[in-house]
NUMAR-241301 format. One record per atom (N, C-alpha, C, CB): residue in one letter; atom name; z negated, y negated, x. Coordinates in steps of 0.05 Angstrom, whole numbers, m for minus. Atoms other than C-alpha are relative to their C-alpha. Glycine has a CB too. Layout:
N
FITI / A / CA / Z / Y / X
...
! end
This chain:
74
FITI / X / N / 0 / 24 / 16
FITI / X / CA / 0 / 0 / 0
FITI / X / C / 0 / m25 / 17
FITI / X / CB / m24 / 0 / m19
FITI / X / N / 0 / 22 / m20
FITI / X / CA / m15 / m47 / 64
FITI / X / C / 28 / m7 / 5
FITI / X / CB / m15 / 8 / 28
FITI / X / N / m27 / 13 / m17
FITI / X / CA / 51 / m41 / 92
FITI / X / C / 18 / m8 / m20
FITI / X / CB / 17 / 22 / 21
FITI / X / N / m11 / 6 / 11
FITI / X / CA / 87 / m53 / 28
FITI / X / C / m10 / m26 / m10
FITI / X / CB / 5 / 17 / m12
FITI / X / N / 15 / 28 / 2
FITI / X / CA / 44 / m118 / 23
FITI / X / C / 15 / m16 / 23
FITI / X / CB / m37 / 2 / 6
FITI / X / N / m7 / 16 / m22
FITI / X / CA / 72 / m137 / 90
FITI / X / C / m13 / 4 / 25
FITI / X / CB / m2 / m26 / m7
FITI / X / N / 28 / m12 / m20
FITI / X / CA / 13 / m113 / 138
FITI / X / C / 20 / 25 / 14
FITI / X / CB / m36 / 16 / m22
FITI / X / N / m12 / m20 / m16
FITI / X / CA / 49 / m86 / 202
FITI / X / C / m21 / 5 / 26
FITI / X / CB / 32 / m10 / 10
FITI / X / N / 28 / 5 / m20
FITI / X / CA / m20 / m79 / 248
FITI / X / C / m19 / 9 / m19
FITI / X / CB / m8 / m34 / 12
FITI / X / N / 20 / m3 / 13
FITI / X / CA / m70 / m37 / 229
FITI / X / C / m20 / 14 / 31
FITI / X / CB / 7 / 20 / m29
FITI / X / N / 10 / 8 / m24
FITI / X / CA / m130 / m27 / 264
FITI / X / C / m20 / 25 / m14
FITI / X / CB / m8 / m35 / 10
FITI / X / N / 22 / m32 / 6
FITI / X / CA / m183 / 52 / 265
FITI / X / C / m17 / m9 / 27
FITI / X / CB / 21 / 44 / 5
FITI / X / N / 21 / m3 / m15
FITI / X / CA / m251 / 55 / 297
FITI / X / C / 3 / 25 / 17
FITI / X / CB / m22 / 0 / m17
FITI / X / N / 2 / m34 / m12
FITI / X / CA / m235 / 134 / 310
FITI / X / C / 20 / 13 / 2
FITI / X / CB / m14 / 18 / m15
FITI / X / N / m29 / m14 / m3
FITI / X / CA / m186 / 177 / 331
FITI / X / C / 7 / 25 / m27
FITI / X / CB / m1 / 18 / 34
FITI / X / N / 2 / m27 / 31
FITI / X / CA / m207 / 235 / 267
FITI / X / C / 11 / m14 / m16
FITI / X / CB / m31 / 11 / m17
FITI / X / N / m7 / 13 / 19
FITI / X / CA / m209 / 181 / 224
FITI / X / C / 29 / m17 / m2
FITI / X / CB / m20 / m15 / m1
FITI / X / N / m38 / 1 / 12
FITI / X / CA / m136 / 158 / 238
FITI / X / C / 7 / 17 / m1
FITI / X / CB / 23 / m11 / 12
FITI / X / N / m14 / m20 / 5
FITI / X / CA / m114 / 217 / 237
FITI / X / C / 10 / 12 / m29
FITI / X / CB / m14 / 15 / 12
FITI / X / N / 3 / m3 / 29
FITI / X / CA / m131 / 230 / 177
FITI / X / C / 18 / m21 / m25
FITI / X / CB / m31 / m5 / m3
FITI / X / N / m16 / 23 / 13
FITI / X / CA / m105 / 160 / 144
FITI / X / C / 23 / 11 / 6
FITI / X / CB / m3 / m32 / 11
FITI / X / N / m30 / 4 / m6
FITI / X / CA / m47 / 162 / 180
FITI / X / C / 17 / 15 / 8
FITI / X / CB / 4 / m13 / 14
FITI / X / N / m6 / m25 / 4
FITI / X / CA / m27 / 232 / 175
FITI / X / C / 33 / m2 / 3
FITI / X / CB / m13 / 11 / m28
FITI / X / N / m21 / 12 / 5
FITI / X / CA / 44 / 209 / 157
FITI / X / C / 6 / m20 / 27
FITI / X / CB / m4 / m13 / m28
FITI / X / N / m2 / 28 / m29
FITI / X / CA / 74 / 171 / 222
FITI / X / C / 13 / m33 / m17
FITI / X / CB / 37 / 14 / 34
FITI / X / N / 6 / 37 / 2
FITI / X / CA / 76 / 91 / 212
FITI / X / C / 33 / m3 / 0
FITI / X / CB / m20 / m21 / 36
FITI / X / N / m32 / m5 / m6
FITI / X / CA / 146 / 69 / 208
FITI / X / C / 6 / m18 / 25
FITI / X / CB / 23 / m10 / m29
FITI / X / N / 1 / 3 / m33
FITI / X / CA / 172 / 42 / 271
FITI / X / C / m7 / m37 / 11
FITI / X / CB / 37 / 11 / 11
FITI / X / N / 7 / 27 / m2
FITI / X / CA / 161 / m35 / 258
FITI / X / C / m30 / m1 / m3
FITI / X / CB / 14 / m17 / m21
FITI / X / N / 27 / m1 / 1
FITI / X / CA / 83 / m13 / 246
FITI / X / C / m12 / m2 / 29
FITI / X / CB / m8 / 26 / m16
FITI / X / N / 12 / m5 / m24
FITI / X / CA / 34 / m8 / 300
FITI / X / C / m36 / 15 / m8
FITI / X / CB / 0 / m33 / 20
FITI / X / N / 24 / m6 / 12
FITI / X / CA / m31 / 24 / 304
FITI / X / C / m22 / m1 / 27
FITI / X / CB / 2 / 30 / m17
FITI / X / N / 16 / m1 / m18
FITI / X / CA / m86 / 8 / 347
FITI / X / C / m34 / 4 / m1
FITI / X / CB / 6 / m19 / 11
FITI / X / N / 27 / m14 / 6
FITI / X / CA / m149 / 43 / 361
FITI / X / C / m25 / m22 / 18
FITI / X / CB / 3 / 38 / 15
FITI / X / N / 16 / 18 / m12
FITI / X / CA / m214 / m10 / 369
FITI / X / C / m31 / 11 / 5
FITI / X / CB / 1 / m24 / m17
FITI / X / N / 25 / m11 / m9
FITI / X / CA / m273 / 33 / 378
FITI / X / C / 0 / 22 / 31
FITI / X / CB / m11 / 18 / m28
FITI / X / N / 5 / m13 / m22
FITI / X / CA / m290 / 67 / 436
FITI / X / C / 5 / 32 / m2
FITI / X / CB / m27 / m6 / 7
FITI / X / N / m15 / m16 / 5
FITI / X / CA / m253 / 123 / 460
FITI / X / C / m17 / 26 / 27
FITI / X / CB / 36 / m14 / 2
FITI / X / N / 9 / m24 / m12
FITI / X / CA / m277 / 191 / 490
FITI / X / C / 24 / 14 / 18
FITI / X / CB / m11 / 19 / m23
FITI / X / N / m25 / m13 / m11
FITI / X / CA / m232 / 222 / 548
FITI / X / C / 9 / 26 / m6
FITI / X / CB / m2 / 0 / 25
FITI / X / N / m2 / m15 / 16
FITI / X / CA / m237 / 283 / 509
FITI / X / C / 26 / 2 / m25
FITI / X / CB / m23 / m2 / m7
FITI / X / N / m11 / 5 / 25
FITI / X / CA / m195 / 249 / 459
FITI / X / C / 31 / m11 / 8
FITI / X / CB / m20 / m23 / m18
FITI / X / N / m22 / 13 / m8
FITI / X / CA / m141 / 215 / 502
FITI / X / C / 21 / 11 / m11
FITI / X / CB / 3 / m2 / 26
FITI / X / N / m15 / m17 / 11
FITI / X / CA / m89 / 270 / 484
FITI / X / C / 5 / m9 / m31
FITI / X / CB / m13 / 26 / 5
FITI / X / N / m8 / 10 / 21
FITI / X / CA / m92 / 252 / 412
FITI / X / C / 9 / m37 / m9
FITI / X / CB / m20 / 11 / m12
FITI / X / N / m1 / 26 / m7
FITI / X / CA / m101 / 177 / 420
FITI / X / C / 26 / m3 / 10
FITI / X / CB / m21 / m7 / 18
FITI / X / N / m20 / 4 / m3
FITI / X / CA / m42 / 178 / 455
FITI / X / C / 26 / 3 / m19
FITI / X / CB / m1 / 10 / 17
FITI / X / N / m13 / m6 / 22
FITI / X / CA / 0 / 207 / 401
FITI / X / C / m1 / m16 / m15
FITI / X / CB / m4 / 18 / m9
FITI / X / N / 4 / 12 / 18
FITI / X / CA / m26 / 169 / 349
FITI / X / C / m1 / m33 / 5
FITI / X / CB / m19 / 11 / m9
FITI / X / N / 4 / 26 / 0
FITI / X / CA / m45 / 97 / 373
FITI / X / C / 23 / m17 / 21
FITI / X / CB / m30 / m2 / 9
FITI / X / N / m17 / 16 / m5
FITI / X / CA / 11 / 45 / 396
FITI / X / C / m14 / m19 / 17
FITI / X / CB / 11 / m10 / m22
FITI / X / N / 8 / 15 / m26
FITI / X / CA / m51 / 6 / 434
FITI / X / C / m27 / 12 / m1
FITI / X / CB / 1 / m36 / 1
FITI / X / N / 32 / m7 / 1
FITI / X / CA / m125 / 22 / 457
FITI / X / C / m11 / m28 / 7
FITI / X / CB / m13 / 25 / 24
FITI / X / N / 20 / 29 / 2
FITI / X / CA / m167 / m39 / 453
FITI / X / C / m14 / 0 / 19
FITI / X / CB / m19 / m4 / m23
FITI / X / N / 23 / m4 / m5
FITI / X / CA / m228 / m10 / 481
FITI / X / C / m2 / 21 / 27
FITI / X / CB / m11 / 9 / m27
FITI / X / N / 6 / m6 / m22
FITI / X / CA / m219 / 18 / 547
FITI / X / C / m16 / m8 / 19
FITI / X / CB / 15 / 1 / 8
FITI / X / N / 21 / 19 / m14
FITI / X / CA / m280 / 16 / 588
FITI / X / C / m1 / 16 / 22
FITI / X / CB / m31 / m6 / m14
FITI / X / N / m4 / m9 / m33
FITI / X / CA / m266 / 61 / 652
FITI / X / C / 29 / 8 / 5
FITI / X / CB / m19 / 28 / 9
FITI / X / N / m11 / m5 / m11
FITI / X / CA / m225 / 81 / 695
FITI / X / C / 20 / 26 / 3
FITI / X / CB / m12 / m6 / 9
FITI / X / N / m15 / m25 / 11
FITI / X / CA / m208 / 153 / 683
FITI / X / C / 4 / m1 / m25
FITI / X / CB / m13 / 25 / 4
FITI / X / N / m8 / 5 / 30
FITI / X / CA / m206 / 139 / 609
FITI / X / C / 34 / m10 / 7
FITI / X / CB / m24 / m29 / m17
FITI / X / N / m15 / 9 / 2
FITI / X / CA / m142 / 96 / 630
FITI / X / C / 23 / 22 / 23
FITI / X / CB / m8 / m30 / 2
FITI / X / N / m17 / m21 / m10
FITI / X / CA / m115 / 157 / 676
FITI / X / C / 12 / 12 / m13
FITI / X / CB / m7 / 16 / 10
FITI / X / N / m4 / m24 / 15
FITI / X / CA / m123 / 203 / 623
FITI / X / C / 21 / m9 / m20
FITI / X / CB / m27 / 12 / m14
FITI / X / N / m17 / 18 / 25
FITI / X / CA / m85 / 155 / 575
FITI / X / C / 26 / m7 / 3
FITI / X / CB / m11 / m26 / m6
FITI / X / N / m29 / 5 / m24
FITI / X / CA / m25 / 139 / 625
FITI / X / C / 4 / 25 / 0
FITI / X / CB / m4 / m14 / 35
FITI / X / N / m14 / m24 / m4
FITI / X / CA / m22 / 214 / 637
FITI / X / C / 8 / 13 / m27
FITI / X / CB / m17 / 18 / 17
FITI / X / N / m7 / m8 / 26
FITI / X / CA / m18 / 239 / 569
FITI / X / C / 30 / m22 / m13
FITI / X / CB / m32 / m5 / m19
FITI / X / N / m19 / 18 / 11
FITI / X / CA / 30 / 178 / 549
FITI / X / C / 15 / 10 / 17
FITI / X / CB / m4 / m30 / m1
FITI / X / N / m27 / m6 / m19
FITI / X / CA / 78 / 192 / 608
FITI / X / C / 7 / 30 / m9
FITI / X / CB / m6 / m2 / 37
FITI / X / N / m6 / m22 / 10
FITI / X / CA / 82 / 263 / 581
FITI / X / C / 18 / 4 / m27
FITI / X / CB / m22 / 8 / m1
FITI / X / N / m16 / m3 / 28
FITI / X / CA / 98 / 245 / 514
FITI / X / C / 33 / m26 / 0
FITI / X / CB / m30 / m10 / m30
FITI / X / N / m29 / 19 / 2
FITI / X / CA / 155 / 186 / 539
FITI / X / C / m6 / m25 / m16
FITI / X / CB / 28 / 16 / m16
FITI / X / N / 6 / 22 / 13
FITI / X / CA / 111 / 124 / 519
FITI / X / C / m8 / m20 / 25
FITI / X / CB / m23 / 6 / m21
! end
């Protein structure tokens, strides 16, 4: 209903919880960025799903996030 309002920026605390919403991929003028704090556990999905991470607060977090992205051709 957002994006047919005009709302191309949306914004998840969690990686479950977008998942869940946004089950369905975004269409390509969307974006989706994840603003809560992210577990390196999680990078792998995060990557898939989120278009930006907000909330990077180390250093291997942003390895794991580069390596997973370069895998998938982002």
């Amino acid at each position: 209903d957002a994006y047919a309002l005009g709302l191309r920026v949306f914004g998840e605390n969690r990686v479950q919880d977008a998942a869940r919403t946004f089950a369905d991929p975004l269409p390509p003028d969307a974006a989706l960025h994840l603003i809560g704090q992210l577990q390196s556990n999680k990078a792998r999905p995060a990557a898939a799903l989120f278009s930006v991470v907000e909330s990077v607060d180390r250093p291997s977090l942003i390895d794991a996030l580069e390596r997973e992205a370069e895998r998938r051709g982002r």
